[in-house]
N, CA, C and O atoms as a GROMACS GRO file, in nm:
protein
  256
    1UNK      N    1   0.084  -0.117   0.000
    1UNK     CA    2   0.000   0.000   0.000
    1UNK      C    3   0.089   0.124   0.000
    1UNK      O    4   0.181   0.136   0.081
    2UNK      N    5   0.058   0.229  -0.104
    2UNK     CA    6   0.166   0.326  -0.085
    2UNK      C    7   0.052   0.429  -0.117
    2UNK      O    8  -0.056   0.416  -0.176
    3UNK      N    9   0.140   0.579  -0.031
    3UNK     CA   10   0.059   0.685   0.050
    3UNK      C   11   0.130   0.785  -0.074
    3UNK      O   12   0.249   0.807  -0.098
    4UNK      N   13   0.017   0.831  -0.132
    4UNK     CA   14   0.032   0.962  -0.225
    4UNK      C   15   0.031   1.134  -0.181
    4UNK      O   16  -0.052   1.223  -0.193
    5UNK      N   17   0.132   1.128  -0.141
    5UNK     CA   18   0.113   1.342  -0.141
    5UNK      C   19   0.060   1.400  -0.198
    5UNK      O   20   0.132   1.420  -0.296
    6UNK      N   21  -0.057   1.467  -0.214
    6UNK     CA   22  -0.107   1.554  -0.291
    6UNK      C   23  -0.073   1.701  -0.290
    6UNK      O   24  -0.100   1.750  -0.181
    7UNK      N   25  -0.016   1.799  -0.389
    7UNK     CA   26   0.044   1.940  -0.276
    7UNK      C   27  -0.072   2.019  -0.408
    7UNK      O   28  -0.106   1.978  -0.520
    8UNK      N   29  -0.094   2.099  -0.359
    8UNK     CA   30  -0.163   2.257  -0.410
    8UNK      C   31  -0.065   2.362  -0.416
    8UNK      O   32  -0.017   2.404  -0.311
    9UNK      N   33  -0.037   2.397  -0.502
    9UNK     CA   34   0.055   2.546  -0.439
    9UNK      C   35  -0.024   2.630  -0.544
    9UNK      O   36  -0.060   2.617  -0.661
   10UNK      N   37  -0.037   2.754  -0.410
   10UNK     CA   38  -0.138   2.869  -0.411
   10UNK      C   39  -0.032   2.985  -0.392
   10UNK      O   40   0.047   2.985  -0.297
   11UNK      N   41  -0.036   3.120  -0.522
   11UNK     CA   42   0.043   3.224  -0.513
   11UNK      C   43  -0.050   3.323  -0.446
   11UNK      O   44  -0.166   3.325  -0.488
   12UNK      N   45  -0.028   3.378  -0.378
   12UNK     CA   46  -0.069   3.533  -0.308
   12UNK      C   47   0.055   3.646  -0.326
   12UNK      O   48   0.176   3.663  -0.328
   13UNK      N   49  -0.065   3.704  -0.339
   13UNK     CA   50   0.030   3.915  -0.369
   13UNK      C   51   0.024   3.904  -0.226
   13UNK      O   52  -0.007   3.806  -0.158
   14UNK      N   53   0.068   4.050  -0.183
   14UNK     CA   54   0.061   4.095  -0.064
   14UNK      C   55  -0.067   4.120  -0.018
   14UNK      O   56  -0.066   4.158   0.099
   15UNK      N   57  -0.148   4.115  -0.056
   15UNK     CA   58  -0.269   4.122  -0.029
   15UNK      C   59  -0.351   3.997   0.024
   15UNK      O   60  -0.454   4.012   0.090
   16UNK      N   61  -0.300   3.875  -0.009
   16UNK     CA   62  -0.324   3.780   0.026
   16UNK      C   63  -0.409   3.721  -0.067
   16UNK      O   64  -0.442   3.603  -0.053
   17UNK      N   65  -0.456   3.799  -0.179
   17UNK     CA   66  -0.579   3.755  -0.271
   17UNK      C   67  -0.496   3.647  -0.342
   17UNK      O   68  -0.373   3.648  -0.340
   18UNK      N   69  -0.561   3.564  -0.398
   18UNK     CA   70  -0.462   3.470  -0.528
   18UNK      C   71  -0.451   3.540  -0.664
   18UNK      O   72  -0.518   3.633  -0.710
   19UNK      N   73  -0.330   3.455  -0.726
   19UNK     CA   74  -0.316   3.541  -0.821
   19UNK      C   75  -0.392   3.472  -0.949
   19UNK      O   76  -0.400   3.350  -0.944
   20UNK      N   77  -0.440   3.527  -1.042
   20UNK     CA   78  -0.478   3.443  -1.148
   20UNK      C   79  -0.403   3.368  -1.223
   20UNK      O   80  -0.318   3.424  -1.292
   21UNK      N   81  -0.415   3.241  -1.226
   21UNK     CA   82  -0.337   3.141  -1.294
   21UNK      C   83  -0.292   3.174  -1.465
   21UNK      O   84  -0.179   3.174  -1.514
   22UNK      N   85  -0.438   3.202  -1.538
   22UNK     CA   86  -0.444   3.243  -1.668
   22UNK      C   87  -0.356   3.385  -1.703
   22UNK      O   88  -0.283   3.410  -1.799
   23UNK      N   89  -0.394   3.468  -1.584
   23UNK     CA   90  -0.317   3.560  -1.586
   23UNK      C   91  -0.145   3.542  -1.574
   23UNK      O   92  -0.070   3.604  -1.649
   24UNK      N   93  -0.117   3.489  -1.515
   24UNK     CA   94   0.075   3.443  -1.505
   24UNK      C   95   0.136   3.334  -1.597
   24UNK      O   96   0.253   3.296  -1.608
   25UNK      N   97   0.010   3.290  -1.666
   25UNK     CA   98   0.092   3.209  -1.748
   25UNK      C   99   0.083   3.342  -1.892
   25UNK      O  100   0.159   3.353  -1.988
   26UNK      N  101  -0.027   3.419  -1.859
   26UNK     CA  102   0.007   3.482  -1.976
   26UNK      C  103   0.154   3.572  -2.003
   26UNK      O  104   0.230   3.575  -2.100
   27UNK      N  105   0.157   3.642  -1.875
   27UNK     CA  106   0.278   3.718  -1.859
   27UNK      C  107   0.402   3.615  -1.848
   27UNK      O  108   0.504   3.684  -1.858
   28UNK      N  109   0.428   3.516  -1.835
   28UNK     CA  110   0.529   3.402  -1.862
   28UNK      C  111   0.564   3.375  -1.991
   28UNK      O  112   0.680   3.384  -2.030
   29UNK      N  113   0.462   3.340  -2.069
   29UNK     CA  114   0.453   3.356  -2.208
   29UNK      C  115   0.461   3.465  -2.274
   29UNK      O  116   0.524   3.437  -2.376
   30UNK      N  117   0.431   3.577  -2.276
   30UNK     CA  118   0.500   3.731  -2.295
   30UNK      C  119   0.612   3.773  -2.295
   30UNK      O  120   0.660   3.835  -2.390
   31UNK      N  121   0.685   3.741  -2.167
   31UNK     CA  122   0.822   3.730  -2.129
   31UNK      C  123   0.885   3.653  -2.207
   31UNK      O  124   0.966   3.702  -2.286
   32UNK      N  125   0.864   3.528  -2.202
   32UNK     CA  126   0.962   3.452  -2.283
   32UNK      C  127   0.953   3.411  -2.459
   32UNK      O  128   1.010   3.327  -2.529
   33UNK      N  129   0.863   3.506  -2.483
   33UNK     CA  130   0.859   3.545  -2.611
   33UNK      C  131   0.946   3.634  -2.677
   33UNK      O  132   0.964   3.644  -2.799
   34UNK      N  133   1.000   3.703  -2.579
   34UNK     CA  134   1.117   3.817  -2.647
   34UNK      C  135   1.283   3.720  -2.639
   34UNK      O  136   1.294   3.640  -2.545
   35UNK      N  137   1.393   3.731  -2.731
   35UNK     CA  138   1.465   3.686  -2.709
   35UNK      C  139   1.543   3.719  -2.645
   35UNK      O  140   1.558   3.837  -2.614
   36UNK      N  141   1.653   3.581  -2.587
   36UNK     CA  142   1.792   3.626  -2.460
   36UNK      C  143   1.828   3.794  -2.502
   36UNK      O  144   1.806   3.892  -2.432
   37UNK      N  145   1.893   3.789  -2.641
   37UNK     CA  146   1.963   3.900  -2.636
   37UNK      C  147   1.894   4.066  -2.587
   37UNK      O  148   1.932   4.160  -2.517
   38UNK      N  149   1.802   4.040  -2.650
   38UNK     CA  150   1.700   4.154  -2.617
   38UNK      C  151   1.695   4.158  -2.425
   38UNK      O  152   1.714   4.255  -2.352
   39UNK      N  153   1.671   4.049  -2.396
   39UNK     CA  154   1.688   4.065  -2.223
   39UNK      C  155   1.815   4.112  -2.170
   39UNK      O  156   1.807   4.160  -2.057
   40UNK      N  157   1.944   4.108  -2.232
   40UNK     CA  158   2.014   4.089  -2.163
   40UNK      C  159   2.083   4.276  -2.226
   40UNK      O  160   2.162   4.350  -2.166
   41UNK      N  161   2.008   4.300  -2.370
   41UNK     CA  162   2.007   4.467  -2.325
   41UNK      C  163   1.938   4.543  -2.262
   41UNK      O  164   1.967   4.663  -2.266
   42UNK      N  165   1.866   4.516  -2.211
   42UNK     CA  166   1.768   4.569  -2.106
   42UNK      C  167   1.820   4.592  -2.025
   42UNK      O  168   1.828   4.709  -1.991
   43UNK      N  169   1.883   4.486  -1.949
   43UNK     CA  170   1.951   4.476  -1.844
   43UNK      C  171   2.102   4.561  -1.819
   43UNK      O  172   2.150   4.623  -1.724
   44UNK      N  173   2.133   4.538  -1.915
   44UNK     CA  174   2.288   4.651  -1.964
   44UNK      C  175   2.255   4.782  -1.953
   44UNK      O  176   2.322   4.858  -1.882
   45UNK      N  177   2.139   4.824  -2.026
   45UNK     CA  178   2.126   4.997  -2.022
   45UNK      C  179   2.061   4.988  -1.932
   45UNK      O  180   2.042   5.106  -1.905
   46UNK      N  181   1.985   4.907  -1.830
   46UNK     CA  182   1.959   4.941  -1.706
   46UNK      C  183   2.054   4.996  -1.599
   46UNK      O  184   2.039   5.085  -1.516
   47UNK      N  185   2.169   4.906  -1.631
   47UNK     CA  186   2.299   4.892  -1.529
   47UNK      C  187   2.343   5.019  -1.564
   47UNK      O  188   2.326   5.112  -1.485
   48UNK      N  189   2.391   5.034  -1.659
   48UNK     CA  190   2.478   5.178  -1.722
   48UNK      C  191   2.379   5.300  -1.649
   48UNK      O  192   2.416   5.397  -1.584
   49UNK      N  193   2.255   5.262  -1.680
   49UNK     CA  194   2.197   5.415  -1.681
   49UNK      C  195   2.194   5.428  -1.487
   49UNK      O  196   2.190   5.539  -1.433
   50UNK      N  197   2.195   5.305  -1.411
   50UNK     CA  198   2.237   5.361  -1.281
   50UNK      C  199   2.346   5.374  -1.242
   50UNK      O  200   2.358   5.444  -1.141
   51UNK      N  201   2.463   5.317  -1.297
   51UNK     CA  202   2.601   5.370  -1.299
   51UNK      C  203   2.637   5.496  -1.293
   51UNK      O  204   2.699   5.558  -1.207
   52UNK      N  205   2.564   5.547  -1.457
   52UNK     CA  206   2.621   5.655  -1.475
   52UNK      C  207   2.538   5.814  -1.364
   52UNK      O  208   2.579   5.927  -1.340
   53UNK      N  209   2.391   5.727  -1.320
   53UNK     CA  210   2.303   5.841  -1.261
   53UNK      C  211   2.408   5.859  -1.104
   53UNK      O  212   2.436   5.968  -1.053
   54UNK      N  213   2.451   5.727  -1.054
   54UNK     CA  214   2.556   5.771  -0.905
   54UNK      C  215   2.649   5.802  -0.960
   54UNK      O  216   2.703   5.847  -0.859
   55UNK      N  217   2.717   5.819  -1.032
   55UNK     CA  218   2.895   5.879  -1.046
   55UNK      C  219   2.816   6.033  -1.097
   55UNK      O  220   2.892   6.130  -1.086
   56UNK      N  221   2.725   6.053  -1.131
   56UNK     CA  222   2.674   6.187  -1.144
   56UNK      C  223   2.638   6.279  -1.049
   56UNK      O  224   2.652   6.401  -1.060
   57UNK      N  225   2.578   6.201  -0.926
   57UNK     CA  226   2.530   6.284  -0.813
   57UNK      C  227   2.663   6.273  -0.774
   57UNK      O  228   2.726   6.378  -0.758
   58UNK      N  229   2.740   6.120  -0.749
   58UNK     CA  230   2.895   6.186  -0.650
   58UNK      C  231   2.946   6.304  -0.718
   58UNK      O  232   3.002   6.388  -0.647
   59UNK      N  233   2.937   6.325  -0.852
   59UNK     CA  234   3.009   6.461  -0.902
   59UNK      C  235   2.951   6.584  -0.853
   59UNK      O  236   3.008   6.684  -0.811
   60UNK      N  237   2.771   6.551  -0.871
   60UNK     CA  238   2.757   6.689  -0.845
   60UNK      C  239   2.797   6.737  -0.683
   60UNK      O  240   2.861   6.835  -0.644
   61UNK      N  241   2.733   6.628  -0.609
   61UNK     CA  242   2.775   6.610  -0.400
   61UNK      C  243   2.884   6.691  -0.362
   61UNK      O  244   2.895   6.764  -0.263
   62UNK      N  245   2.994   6.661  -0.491
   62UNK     CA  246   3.113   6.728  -0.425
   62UNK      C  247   3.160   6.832  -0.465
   62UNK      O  248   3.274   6.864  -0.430
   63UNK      N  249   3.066   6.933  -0.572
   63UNK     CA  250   3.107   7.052  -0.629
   63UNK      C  251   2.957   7.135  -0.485
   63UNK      O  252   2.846   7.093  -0.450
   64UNK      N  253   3.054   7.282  -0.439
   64UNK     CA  254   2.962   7.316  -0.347
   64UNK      C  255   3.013   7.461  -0.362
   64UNK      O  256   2.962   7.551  -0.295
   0.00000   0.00000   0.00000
């Protein structure tokens, strides 16, 4: 005789409401419709553009 686990897993926002299933697979599928490279410039001019926004305030911080 063997004993089967059954698990549910249930997402909640902060709100505690659930999230819609149809809804996250859509945005999953959205997402991974664009290709690596395209993600991974996103991510680059993300980086740069906060790079360059702190070495800007340290410049301006220290002109007085």
């Amino acid at each position: 005789m063997f004993f089967q686990k059954k698990y549910q897993t249930s997402f909640e926002n902060h709100h505690g409401d659930s999230i819609n299933p149809d809804f996250a697979k859509w945005v999953v599928d959205f997402i991974s419709s664009f290709s690596n490279t395209f993600w991974i410039l996103v991510f680059t001019a993300g980086f740069l553009i906060i790079l360059i926004s702190f070495v800007f305030i340290l410049i301006l911080s220290r002109k007085k």
